[in-house]
N, C-alpha and C positions, 0 to 999 in steps of 0.2 A: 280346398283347391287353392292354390299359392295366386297370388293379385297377379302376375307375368301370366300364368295360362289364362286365366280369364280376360285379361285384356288382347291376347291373341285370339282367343277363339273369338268375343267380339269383334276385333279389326277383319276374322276371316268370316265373320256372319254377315257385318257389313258391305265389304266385300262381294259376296256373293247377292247379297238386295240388290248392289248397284249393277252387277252383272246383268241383273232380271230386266232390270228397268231398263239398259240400254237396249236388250233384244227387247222387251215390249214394245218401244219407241221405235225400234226398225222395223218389227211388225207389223204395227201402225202405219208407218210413213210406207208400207209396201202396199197395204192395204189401199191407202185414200189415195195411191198414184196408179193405181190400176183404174180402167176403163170399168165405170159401172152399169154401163149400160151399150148396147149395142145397136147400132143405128140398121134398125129393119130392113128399109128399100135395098140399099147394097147389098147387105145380106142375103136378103131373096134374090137379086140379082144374079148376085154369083152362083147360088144355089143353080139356080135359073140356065144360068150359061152349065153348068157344069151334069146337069139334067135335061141340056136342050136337045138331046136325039128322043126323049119319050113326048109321046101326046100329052099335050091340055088340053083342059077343056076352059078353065078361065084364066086369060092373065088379069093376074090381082097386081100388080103393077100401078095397073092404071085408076083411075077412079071412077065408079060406076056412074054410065051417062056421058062418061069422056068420049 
């Protein structure tokens, strides 16, 4: 193989690593900017409001003894 192809095909191997790496690193950065966790009480709440014509029988809201 003549030294011009093989320094092409390296510069487009290259190339394509750093392609990788830039979407890893924005996968990443999507990843650790997303919300890990979900804060319960609202959540029930809402749930709550949005299920408030059916009977309960406990609001877990509160805390037992309140």
């Amino acid at each position: 193989m003549h030294p011009l192809m093989t320094h092409d095909l390296v510069k487009i191997k290259i190339d394509e690593a750093l392609e990788d790496a830039r979407r890893e690193r924005l996968a990443n950065a999507a990843r650790s900017s997303r919300v890990q966790t979900i804060d319960a009480v609202p959540f029930r709440d809402r749930v709550a409001r949005l299920f408030s014509g059916l009977p309960t029988l406990i609001n877990r809201s509160r805390p037992a003894g309140a």
